[in-house]
C-alpha positions as CSV (number, residue, x, y, z in Angstrom):
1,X,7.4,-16.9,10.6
2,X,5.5,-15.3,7.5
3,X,7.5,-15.7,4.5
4,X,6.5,-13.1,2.2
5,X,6.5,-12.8,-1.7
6,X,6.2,-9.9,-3.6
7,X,6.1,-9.7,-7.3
8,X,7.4,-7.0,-9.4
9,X,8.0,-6.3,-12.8
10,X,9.2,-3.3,-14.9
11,X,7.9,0.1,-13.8
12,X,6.1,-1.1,-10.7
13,X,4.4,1.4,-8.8
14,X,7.0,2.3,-5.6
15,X,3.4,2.6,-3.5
16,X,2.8,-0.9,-3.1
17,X,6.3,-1.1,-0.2
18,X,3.9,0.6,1.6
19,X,2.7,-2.7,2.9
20,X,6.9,-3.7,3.3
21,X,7.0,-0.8,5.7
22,X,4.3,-1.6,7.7
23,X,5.7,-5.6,8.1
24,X,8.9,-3.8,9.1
25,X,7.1,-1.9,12.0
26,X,5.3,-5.1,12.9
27,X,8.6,-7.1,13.4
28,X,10.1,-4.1,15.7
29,X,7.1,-4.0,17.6
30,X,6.8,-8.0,18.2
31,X,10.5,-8.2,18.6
32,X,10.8,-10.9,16.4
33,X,11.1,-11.5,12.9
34,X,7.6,-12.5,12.3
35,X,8.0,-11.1,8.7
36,X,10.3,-12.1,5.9
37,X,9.8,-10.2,2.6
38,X,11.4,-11.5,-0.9
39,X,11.1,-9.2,-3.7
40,X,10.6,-11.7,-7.2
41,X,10.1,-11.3,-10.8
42,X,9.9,-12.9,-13.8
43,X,13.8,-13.4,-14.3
44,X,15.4,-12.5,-11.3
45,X,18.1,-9.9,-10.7
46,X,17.6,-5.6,-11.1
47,X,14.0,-4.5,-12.1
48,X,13.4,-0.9,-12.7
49,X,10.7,1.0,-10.6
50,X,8.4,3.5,-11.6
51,X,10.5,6.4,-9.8
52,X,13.5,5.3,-11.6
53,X,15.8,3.5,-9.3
54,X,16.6,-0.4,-9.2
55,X,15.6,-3.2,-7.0
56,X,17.4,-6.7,-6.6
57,X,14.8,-9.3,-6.6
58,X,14.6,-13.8,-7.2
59,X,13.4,-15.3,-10.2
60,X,10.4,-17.0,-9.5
61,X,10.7,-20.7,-8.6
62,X,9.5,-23.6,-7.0
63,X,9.8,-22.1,-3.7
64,X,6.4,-21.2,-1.7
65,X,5.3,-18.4,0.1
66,X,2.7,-18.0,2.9
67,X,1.7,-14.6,1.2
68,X,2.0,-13.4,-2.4
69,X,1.7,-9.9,-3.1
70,X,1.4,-9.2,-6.4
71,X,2.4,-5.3,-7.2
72,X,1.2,-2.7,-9.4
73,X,2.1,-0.3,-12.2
74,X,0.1,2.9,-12.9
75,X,-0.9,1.8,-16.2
76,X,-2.8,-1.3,-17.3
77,X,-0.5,-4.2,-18.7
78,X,-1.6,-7.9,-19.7
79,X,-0.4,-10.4,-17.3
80,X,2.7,-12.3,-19.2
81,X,1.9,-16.2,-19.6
82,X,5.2,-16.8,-16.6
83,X,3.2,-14.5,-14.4
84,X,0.1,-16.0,-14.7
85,X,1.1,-19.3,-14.7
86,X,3.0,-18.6,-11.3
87,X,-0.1,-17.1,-10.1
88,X,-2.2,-20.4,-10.7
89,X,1.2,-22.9,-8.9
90,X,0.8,-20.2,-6.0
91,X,-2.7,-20.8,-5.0
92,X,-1.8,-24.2,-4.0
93,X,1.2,-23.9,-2.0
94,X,0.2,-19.9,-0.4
95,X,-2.0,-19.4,2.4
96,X,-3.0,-15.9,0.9
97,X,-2.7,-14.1,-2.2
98,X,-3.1,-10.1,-2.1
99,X,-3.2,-7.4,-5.4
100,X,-3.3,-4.2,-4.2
101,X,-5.0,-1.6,-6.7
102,X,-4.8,-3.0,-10.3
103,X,-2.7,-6.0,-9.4
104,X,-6.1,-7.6,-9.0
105,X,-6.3,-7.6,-13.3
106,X,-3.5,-10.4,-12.9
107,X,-5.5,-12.4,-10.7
108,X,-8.3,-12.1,-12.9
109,X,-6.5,-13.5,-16.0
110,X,-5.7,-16.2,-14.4
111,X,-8.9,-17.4,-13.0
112,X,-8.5,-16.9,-9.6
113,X,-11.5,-13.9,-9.2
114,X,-14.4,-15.9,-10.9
115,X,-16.9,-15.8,-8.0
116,X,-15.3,-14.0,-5.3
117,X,-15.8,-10.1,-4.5
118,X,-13.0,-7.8,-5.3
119,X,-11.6,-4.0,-4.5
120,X,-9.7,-2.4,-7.1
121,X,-8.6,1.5,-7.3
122,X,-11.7,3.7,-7.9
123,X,-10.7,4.4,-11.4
124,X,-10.3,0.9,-13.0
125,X,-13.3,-0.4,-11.3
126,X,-15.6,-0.2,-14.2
127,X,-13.2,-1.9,-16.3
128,X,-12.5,-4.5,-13.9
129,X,-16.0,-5.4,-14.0
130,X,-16.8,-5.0,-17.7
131,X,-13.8,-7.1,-18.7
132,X,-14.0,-10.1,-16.1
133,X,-18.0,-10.2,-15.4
134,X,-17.9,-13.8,-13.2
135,X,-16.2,-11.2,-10.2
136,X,-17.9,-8.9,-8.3
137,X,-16.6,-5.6,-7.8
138,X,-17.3,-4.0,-4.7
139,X,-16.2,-0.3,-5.6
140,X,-15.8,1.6,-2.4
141,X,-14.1,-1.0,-0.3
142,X,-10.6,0.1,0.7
143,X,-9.8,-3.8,1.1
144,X,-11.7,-6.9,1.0
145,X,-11.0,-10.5,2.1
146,X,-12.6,-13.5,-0.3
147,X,-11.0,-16.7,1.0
148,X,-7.5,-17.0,0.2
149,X,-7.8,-14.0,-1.9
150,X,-7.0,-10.2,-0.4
151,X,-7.4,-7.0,-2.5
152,X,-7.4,-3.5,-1.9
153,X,-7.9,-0.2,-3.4
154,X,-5.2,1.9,-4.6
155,X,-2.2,3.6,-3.4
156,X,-2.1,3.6,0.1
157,X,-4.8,1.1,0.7
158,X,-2.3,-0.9,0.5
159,X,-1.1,0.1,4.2
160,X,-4.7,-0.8,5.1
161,X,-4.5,-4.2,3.4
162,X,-1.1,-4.4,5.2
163,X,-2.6,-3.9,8.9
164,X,-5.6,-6.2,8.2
165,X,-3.1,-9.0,7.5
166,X,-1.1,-7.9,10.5
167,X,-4.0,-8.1,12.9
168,X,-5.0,-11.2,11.5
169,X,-1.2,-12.6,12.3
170,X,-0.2,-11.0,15.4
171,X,-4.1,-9.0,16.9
172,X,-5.5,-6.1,17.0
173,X,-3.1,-4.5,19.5
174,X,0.1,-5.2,17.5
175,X,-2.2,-3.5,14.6
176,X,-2.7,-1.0,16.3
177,X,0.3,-0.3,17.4
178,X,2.1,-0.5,14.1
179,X,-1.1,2.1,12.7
180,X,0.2,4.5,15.0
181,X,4.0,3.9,14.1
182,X,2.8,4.5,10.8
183,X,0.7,7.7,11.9
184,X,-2.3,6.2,9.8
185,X,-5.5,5.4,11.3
186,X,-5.7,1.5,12.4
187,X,-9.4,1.4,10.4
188,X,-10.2,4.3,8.4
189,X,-13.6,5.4,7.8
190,X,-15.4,5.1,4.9
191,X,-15.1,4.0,1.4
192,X,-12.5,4.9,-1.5
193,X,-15.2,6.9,-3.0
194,X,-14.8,10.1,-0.3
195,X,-11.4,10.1,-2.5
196,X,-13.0,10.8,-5.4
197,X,-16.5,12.5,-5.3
198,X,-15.6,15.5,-7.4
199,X,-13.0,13.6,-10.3
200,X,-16.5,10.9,-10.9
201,X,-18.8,13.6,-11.6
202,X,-15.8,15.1,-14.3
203,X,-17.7,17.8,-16.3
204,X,-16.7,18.5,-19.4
205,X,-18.0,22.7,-19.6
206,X,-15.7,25.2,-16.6
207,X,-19.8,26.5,-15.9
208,X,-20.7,23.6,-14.5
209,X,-16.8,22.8,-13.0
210,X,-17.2,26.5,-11.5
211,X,-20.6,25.8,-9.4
212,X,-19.4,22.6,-7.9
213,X,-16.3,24.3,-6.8
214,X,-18.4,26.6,-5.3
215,X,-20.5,24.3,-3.7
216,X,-17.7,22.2,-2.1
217,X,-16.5,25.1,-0.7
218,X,-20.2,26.5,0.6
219,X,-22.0,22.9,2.1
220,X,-23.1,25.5,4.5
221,X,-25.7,26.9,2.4
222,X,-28.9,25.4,0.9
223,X,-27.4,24.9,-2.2
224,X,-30.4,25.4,-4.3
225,X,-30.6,25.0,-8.1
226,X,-31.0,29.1,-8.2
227,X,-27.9,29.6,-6.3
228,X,-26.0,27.3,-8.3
229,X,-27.5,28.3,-11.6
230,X,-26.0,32.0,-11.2
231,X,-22.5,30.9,-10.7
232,X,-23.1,28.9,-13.1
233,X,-24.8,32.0,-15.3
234,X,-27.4,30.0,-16.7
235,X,-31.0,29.9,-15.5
236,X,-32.2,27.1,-13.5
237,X,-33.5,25.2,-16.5
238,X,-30.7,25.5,-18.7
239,X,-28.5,24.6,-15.4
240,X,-30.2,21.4,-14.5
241,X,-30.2,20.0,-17.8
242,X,-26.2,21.2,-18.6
243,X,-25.1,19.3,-15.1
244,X,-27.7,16.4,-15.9
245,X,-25.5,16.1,-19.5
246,X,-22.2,16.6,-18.2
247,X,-22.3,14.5,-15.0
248,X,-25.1,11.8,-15.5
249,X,-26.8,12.8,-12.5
250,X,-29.1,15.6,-10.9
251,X,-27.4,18.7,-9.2
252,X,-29.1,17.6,-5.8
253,X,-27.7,13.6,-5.8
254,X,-24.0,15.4,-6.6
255,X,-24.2,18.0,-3.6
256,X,-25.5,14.9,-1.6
257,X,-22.6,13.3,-2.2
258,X,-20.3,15.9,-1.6
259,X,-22.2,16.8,1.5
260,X,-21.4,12.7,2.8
261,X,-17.7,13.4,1.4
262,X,-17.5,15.6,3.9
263,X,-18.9,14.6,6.8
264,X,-17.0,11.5,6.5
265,X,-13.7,13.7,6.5
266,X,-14.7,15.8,9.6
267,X,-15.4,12.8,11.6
268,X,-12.5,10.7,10.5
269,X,-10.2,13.6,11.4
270,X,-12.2,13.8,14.7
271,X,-13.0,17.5,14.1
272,X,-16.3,17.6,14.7
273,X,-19.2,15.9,16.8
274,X,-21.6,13.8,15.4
275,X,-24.4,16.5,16.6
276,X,-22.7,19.0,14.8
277,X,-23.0,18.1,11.3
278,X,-26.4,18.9,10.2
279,X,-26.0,22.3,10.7
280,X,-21.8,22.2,9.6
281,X,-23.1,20.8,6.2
282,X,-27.1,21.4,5.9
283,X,-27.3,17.9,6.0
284,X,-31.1,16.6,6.1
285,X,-32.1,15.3,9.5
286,X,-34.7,12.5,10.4
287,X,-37.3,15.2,11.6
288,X,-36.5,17.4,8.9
289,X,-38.3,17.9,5.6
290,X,-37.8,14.3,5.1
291,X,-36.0,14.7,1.5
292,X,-32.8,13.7,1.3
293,X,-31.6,16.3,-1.0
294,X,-33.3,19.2,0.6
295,X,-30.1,20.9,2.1
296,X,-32.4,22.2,5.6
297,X,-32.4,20.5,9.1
298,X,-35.5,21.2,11.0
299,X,-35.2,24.4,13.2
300,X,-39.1,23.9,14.2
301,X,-39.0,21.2,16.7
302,X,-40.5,22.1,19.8
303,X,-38.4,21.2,22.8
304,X,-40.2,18.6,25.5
305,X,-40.5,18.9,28.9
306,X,-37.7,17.2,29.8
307,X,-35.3,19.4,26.9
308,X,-37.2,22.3,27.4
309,X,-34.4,25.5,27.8
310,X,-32.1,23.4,25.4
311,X,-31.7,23.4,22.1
312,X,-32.9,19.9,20.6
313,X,-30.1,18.0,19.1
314,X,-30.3,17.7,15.2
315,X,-30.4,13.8,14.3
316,X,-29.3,13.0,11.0
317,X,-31.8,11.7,8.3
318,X,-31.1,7.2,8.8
319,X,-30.0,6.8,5.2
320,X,-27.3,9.7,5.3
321,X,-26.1,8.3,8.5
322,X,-25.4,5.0,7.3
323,X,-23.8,6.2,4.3
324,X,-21.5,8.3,6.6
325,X,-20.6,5.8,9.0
326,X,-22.1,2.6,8.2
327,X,-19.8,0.6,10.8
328,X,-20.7,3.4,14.1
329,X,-18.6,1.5,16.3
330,X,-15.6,3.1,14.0
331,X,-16.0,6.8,15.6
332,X,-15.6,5.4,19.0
333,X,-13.1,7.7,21.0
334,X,-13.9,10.9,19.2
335,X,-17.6,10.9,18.5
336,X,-20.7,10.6,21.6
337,X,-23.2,7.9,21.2
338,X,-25.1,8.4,18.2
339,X,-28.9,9.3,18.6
């Protein structure tokens, strides 16, 4: 059996029984009780979540856990001296410790980060950094396993963090099988960051706002400087330099990026074949122009003898690829082999 603790305090964020749910689901499936889940704090008895309703938990004591999850709020808190004490007596007597989202601050303050790679949610990852500099963020992992230590982006990474601990426990197919309890995918693809492509670039003027609403709704077109300078209504010049300003990067990087954004959704979501995608999104292809921001595929390739009477399939520029999909073997069951 895997006794579980999981550490709460006032205003916890109610996301983080996510990863309850999913041990749950992994006992019925198993049809044991593989998991046991204690709910602690600081001084035992009610604590109040962040959606308003009380839990009963245990004070925290001498007893040991094989896991300790450590929960989150949605704003940032210093650890108090109990917690972090507790922290350092767990690392000893647990087998893992896991901070889901910005649980992985209380780890830091305790000293149990310094040298290890960490996941955090998107939008405290700077901080995370800047503020504990011996760690090593790794920004657009949705989990990541350092030793005894587990974190995971926010929110519902915490399901992932959940099944990766589950098919470590109990394999892949009891992972899998709980995933599709769950209705979640087993191993999503790609990073945090397809979460959050359009709040990062956050510019400040509704001009500039305007054109990249237009372009996330038109990755069809080219998407040139021109065309987004009229939404806009500025000229080209005066465009480039007002997104430059507002977003800290050029207007072809950001339409890159949403471009990836999207491709990573269509395939996750299995709506779309590989093959498809250059001409879905204008994505650059490796026999295309060769830039990576040009927005074309190329139309000019002269069929061979043995594809002549077919229409060559488009094969995505190497770099975009790997940013889509940089673990291939993930679209397997939805996607054909990739070229």
């Amino acid at each position: 059996m895997q006794e579980i603790g999981f550490v709460v305090f006032p205003e916890f964020q109610v996301m983080g029984f996510t990863a309850i749910t999913a041990f749950e689901v992994a006992n019925l499936i198993a049809g044991e009780q593989f998991y046991e889940v204690t709910l602690l704090s600081e001084n035992g008895g009610p604590v109040r979540s962040s959606a308003g309703f009380n839990v009963e938990t245990e004070a925290f004591g001498e007893r040991s856990f094989d896991t300790l999850f450590i929960g989150a709020g949605h704003e940032l808190h210093p650890a108090s001296p109990k917690l972090i004490d507790y922290i350092r007596r767990a690392v000893t007597a647990s087998q893992r410790i896991a901070a889901p989202c910005i649980g992985a601050f209380s780890l830091a303050e305790a000293g149990l980060l310094d040298g290890r790679r960490v996941s955090t949610h998107w939008q405290f990852a700077a901080e995370l950094q800047a503020r504990f500099p011996r760690l090593k963020v790794e920004q657009d992992r949705i989990y990541i396993t350092d030793g005894p230590i587990w974190t995971s982006a926010g929110m519902t990474a915490t399901i992932d963090l959940a099944l990766a601990m589950i098919e470590h426990d109990l394999g892949v197919e009891v992972a899998r099988s709980v995933a599709r309890k769950l209705v979640v995918y087993h191993r999503r693809t790609g990073g945090q960051s397809q979460f959050s492509a359009l709040l990062e670039l956050a510019p400040k003027s509704d001009r500039v706002q305007n054109a990249l609403n237009y372009a996330k709704a038109h990755l069809r077109n080219e998407l040139s400087v021109e065309e987004l300078a009229e939404v806009a209504r500025l000229s080209p010049r005066q465009f480039s330099r007002a997104f430059r300003a507002e977003t800290g990067q050029s207007p072809a990087k950001a339409i890159e990026q949403l471009r990836v954004e999207a491709a990573r959704e269509l395939i996750g979501d299995g709506r779309i074949r590989w093959t498809k995608l250059p001409a879905r999104l204008a994505l650059p292809t490796a026999s295309g122009c060769g830039g990576r921001s040009c927005g074309c595929w190329d139309s000019r390739r002269r069929p061979s003898a043995v594809t002549r009477g077919r229409r060559p399939r488009p094969r995505l520029e190497p770099a975009i690829r790997a940013e889509i999909a940089p673990n291939p073997s993930s679209l397997a069951g939805f996607c054909p082999a990739l070229p």
